[in-house]
C-alpha positions as CSV (number, residue, x, y, z in Angstrom):
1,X,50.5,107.1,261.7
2,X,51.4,109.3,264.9
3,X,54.2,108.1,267.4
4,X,54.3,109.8,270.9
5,X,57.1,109.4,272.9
6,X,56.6,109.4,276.7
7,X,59.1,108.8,279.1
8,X,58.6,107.0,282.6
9,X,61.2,108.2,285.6
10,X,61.4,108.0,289.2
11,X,63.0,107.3,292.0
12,X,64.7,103.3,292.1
13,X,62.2,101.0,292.8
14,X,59.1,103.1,292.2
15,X,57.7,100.7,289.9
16,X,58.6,102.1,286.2
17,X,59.5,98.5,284.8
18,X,56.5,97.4,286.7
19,X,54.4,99.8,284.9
20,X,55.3,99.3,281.2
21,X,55.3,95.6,281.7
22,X,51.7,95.7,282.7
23,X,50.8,97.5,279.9
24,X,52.9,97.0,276.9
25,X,51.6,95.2,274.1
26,X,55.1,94.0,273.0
27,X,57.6,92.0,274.8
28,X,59.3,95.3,276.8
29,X,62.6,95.5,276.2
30,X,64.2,95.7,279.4
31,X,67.8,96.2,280.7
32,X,67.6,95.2,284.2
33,X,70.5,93.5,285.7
34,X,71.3,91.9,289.4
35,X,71.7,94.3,292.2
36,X,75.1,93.9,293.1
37,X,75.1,96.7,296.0
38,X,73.8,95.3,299.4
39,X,71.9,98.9,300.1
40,X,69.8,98.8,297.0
41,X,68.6,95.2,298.0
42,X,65.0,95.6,297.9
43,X,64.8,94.1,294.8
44,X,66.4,91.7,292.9
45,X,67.2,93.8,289.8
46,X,67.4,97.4,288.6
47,X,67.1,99.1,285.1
48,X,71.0,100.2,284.3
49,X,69.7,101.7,280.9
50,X,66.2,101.7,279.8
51,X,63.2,99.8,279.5
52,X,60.8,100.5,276.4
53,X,57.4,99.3,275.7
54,X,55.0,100.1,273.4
55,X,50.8,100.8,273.1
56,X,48.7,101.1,269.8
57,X,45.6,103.4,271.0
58,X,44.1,103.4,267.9
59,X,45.1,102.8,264.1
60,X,46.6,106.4,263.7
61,X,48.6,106.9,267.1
62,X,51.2,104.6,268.9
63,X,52.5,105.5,272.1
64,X,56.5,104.5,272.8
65,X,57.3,104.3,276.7
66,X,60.8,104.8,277.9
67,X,61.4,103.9,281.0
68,X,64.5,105.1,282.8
69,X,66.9,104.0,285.6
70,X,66.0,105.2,289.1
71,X,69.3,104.8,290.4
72,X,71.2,107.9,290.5
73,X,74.4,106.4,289.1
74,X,72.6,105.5,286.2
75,X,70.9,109.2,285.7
76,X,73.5,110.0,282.8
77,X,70.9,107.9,280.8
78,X,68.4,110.8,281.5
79,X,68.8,112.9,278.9
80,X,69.7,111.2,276.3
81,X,66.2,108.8,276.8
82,X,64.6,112.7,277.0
83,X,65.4,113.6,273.4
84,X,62.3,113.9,271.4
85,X,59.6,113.3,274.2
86,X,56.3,114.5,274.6
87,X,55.8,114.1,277.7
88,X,56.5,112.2,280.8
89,X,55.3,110.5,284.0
90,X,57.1,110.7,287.5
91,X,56.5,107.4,289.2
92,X,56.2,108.0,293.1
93,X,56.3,104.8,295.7
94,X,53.6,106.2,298.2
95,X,54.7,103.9,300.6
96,X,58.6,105.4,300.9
97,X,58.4,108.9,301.9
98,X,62.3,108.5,302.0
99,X,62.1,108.6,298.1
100,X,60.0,112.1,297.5
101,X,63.4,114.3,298.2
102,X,64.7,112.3,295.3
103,X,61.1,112.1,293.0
104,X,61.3,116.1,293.6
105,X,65.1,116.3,292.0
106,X,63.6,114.3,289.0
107,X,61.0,115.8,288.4
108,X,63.0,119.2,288.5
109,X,65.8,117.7,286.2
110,X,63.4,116.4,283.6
111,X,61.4,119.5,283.6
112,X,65.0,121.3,282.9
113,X,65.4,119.3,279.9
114,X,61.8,119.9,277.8
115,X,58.6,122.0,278.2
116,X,56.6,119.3,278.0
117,X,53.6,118.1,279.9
118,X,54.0,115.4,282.9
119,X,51.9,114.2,285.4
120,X,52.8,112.6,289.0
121,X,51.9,108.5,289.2
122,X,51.2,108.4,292.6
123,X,52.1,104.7,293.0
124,X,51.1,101.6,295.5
125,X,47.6,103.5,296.3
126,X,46.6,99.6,297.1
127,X,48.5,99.7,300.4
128,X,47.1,100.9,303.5
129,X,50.6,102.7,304.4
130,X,50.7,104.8,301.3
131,X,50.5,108.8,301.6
132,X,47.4,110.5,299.8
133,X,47.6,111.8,296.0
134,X,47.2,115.3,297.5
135,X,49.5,114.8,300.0
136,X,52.0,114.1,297.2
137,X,51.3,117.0,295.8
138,X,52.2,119.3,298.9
139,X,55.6,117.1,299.9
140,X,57.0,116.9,295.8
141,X,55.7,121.1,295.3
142,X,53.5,119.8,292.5
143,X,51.9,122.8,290.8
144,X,47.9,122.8,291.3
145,X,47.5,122.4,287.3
146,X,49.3,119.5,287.2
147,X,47.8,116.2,287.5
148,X,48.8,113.8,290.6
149,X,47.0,110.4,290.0
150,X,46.5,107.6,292.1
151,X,48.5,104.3,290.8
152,X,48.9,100.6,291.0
153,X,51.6,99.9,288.8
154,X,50.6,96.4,288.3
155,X,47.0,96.9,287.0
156,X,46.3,97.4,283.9
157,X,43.0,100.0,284.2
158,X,45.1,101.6,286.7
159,X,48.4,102.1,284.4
160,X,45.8,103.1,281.5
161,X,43.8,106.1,283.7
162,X,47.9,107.4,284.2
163,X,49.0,107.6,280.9
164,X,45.6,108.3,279.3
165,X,45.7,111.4,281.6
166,X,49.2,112.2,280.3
167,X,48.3,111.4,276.5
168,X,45.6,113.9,276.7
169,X,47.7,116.8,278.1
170,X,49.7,116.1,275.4
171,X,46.4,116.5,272.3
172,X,45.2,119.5,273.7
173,X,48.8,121.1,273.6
174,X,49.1,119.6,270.0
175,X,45.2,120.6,269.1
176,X,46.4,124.5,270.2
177,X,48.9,124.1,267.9
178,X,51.6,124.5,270.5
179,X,54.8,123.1,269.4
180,X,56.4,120.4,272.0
181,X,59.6,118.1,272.4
């Protein structure tokens, strides 16, 4: 049996916890904690460590998801959740532009860490106030070969079309024999 290790980062409150919640077929394990800081109030909680979920595609291959904090005091935790993946997804709240200056500084500091394959979840696509997939693209400097897909974090065909996107990225780097993580 295969084990593929992807990793799920962002900006805070781009809906990472949201996404491996929808789709994990375990309990997640989850480190979220109270929001103690009056300018992160927008939600409840946060992630101060990890999250981590986990999908069986098929009897051979199981995916692990590692969701990280958003919040840059907790970015220390980047790296070290890093080690060993094979790829990973930057979630992207379409809805906050002021959050793409810091999706861009991710996705730069987690492509400094591995040559791996990642894809841009474009999330919130629901919402009549969120900015176009392509539009993305432009505003983070996504290169045209990578993928920027539409997201609602909360359903589960959506979550699925994301990291089936990223999981097969991954295969064909593996199938060419290319070595990764």
């Amino acid at each position: 049996m295969q084990t593929l290790k992807m990793i799920i980062t962002g900006p805070f409150s781009s809906g990472k916890t949201e996404l491996i919640q929808c789709i994990s077929e375990i309990d997640v394990v989850s480190t979220e904690r109270k929001i103690t800081r009056e300018s992160e109030r927008i939600k409840d909680q946060t992630t101060v460590a990890m999250d981590f979920g986990r999908i069986t595609i098929d009897e051979d291959l199981i995916l692990y998801l590692f969701g990280t904090p958003g919040q840059k005091r907790f970015d220390f935790m980047w790296e070290v959740l890093s080690e060993g993946m094979l790829g990973f997804v930057v979630m992207v709240d379409s809805t906050r532009p002021e959050t793409f200056r810091e999706a861009r500084r991710i996705l730069e500091t987690f492509r400094s860490y591995s040559p791996v394959p990642y894809i841009v979840a474009a999330n919130k696509q629901d919402l009549a106030d969120a900015w176009p997939a392509e539009d993305l693209r432009i505003v983070l400097r996504v290169e045209s070969g990578v993928k920027v897909v539409p997201c609602v974090a909360s359903d589960r065909e959506s979550v699925k079309e994301v990291l089936l996107e990223l999981l097969y990225s991954i295969l064909e780097l593996m199938d060419e024999g290319k070595v990764l993580g």
